[in-house]
C-alpha positions as CSV (number, residue, x, y, z in Angstrom):
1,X,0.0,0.0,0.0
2,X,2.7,2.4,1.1
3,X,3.9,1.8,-3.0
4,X,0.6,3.2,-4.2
5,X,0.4,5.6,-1.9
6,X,4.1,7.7,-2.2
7,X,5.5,6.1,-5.9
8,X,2.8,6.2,-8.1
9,X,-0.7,4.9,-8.0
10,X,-0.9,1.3,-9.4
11,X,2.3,0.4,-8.1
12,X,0.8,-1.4,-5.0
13,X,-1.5,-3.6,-7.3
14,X,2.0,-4.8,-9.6
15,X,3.7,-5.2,-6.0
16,X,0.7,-7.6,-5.2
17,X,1.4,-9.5,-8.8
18,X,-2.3,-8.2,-10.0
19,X,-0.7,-6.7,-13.1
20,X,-4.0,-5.5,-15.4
21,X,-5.1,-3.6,-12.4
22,X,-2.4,-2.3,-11.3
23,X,-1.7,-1.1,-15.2
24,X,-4.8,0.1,-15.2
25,X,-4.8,2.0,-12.1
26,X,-1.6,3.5,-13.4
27,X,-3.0,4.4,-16.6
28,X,-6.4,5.8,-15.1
29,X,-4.9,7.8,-13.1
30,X,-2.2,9.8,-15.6
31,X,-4.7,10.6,-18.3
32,X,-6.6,13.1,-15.5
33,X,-3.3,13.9,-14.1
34,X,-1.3,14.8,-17.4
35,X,-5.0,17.2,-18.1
36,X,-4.6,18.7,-14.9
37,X,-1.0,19.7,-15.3
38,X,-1.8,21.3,-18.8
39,X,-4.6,23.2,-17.4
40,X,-2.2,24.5,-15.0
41,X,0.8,25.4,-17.4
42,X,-1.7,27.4,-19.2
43,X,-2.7,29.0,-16.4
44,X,0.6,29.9,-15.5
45,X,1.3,31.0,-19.2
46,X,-1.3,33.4,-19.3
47,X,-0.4,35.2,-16.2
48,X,3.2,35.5,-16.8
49,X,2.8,36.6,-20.0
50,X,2.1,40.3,-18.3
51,X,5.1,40.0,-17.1
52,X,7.0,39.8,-20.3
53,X,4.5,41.3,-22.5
54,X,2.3,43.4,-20.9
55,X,0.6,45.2,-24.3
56,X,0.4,42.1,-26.1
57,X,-1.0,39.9,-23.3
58,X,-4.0,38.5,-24.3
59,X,-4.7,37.4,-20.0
60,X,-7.3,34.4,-21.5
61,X,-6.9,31.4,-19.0
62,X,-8.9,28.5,-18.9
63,X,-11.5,28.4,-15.7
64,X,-11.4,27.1,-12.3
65,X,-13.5,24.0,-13.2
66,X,-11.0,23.2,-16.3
67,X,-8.5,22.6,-13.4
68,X,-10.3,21.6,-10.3
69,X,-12.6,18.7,-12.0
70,X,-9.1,17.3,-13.6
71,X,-7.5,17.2,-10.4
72,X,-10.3,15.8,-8.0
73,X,-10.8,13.1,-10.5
74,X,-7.5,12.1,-10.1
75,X,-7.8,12.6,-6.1
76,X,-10.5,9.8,-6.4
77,X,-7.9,7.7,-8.6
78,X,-5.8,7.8,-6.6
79,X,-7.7,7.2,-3.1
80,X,-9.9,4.2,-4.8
81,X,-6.4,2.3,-5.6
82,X,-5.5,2.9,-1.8
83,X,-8.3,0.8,-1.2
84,X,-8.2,-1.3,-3.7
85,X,-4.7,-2.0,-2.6
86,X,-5.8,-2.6,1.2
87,X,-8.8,-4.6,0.4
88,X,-6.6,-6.9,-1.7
89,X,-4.2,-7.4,1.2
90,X,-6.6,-7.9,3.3
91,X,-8.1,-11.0,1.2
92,X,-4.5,-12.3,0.7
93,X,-3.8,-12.4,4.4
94,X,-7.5,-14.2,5.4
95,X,-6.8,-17.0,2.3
96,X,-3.0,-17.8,3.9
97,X,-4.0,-18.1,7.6
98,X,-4.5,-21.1,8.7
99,X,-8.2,-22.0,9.5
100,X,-9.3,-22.8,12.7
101,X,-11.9,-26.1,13.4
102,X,-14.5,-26.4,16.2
Protein backbone atom coordinates (compact mmCIF):
# COMPACT_ATOMS: atom_id res chain seq x y z
CA UNK A 1 0.00 0.00 0.00
CA UNK A 2 2.71 2.37 1.06
CA UNK A 3 3.91 1.81 -2.96
CA UNK A 4 0.58 3.23 -4.16
CA UNK A 5 0.36 5.62 -1.87
CA UNK A 6 4.08 7.73 -2.23
CA UNK A 7 5.54 6.12 -5.86
CA UNK A 8 2.82 6.17 -8.10
CA UNK A 9 -0.69 4.95 -7.99
CA UNK A 10 -0.90 1.32 -9.44
CA UNK A 11 2.35 0.41 -8.05
CA UNK A 12 0.77 -1.44 -4.98
CA UNK A 13 -1.54 -3.64 -7.35
CA UNK A 14 2.03 -4.79 -9.57
CA UNK A 15 3.73 -5.24 -5.95
CA UNK A 16 0.68 -7.59 -5.16
CA UNK A 17 1.38 -9.47 -8.76
CA UNK A 18 -2.30 -8.20 -10.00
CA UNK A 19 -0.72 -6.68 -13.09
CA UNK A 20 -4.00 -5.47 -15.43
CA UNK A 21 -5.14 -3.64 -12.45
CA UNK A 22 -2.37 -2.28 -11.31
CA UNK A 23 -1.66 -1.05 -15.24
CA UNK A 24 -4.81 0.11 -15.19
CA UNK A 25 -4.76 1.95 -12.06
CA UNK A 26 -1.58 3.49 -13.36
CA UNK A 27 -3.05 4.45 -16.57
CA UNK A 28 -6.44 5.82 -15.14
CA UNK A 29 -4.89 7.81 -13.09
CA UNK A 30 -2.21 9.76 -15.55
CA UNK A 31 -4.72 10.63 -18.30
CA UNK A 32 -6.61 13.08 -15.49
CA UNK A 33 -3.33 13.86 -14.06
CA UNK A 34 -1.34 14.84 -17.39
CA UNK A 35 -5.00 17.16 -18.07
CA UNK A 36 -4.55 18.71 -14.93
CA UNK A 37 -1.01 19.72 -15.34
CA UNK A 38 -1.82 21.30 -18.76
CA UNK A 39 -4.62 23.23 -17.41
CA UNK A 40 -2.21 24.50 -15.02
CA UNK A 41 0.80 25.38 -17.36
CA UNK A 42 -1.68 27.35 -19.20
CA UNK A 43 -2.71 28.98 -16.43
CA UNK A 44 0.63 29.92 -15.46
CA UNK A 45 1.35 31.05 -19.20
CA UNK A 46 -1.30 33.40 -19.33
CA UNK A 47 -0.44 35.23 -16.15
CA UNK A 48 3.16 35.49 -16.76
CA UNK A 49 2.78 36.61 -20.01
CA UNK A 50 2.11 40.29 -18.29
CA UNK A 51 5.13 39.98 -17.08
CA UNK A 52 7.02 39.81 -20.25
CA UNK A 53 4.49 41.34 -22.54
CA UNK A 54 2.26 43.35 -20.89
CA UNK A 55 0.56 45.20 -24.35
CA UNK A 56 0.42 42.09 -26.09
CA UNK A 57 -1.01 39.86 -23.33
CA UNK A 58 -4.03 38.46 -24.33
CA UNK A 59 -4.69 37.43 -19.98
CA UNK A 60 -7.35 34.42 -21.48
CA UNK A 61 -6.88 31.39 -19.02
CA UNK A 62 -8.90 28.47 -18.89
CA UNK A 63 -11.54 28.44 -15.70
CA UNK A 64 -11.45 27.05 -12.33
CA UNK A 65 -13.50 24.02 -13.16
CA UNK A 66 -10.97 23.23 -16.25
CA UNK A 67 -8.53 22.61 -13.36
CA UNK A 68 -10.26 21.57 -10.27
CA UNK A 69 -12.65 18.72 -12.05
CA UNK A 70 -9.07 17.26 -13.56
CA UNK A 71 -7.45 17.16 -10.36
CA UNK A 72 -10.31 15.80 -8.01
CA UNK A 73 -10.78 13.05 -10.53
CA UNK A 74 -7.51 12.05 -10.08
CA UNK A 75 -7.79 12.62 -6.12
CA UNK A 76 -10.49 9.81 -6.40
CA UNK A 77 -7.94 7.66 -8.64
CA UNK A 78 -5.82 7.84 -6.58
CA UNK A 79 -7.66 7.25 -3.08
CA UNK A 80 -9.95 4.24 -4.79
CA UNK A 81 -6.40 2.34 -5.64
CA UNK A 82 -5.49 2.90 -1.76
CA UNK A 83 -8.30 0.78 -1.19
CA UNK A 84 -8.18 -1.25 -3.65
CA UNK A 85 -4.69 -1.97 -2.58
CA UNK A 86 -5.81 -2.64 1.25
CA UNK A 87 -8.80 -4.57 0.41
CA UNK A 88 -6.63 -6.94 -1.67
CA UNK A 89 -4.23 -7.37 1.16
CA UNK A 90 -6.58 -7.90 3.32
CA UNK A 91 -8.11 -10.98 1.17
CA UNK A 92 -4.53 -12.30 0.65
CA UNK A 93 -3.82 -12.44 4.38
CA UNK A 94 -7.47 -14.19 5.40
CA UNK A 95 -6.82 -16.96 2.31
CA UNK A 96 -3.02 -17.82 3.87
CA UNK A 97 -3.97 -18.11 7.55
CA UNK A 98 -4.54 -21.13 8.74
CA UNK A 99 -8.15 -22.04 9.50
CA UNK A 100 -9.32 -22.81 12.70
CA UNK A 101 -11.90 -26.12 13.40
CA UNK A 102 -14.49 -26.41 16.16
Amino acid sequence: MLLSALVYPGAGQLMQKRWGVGAGFALVFTVPMVRFVVEVFRVLSAYYSFLVDFKGATGIAPGAAAIVMPFFLSLFIYIAGLVDTAVADYRIRMKSRPQSTF
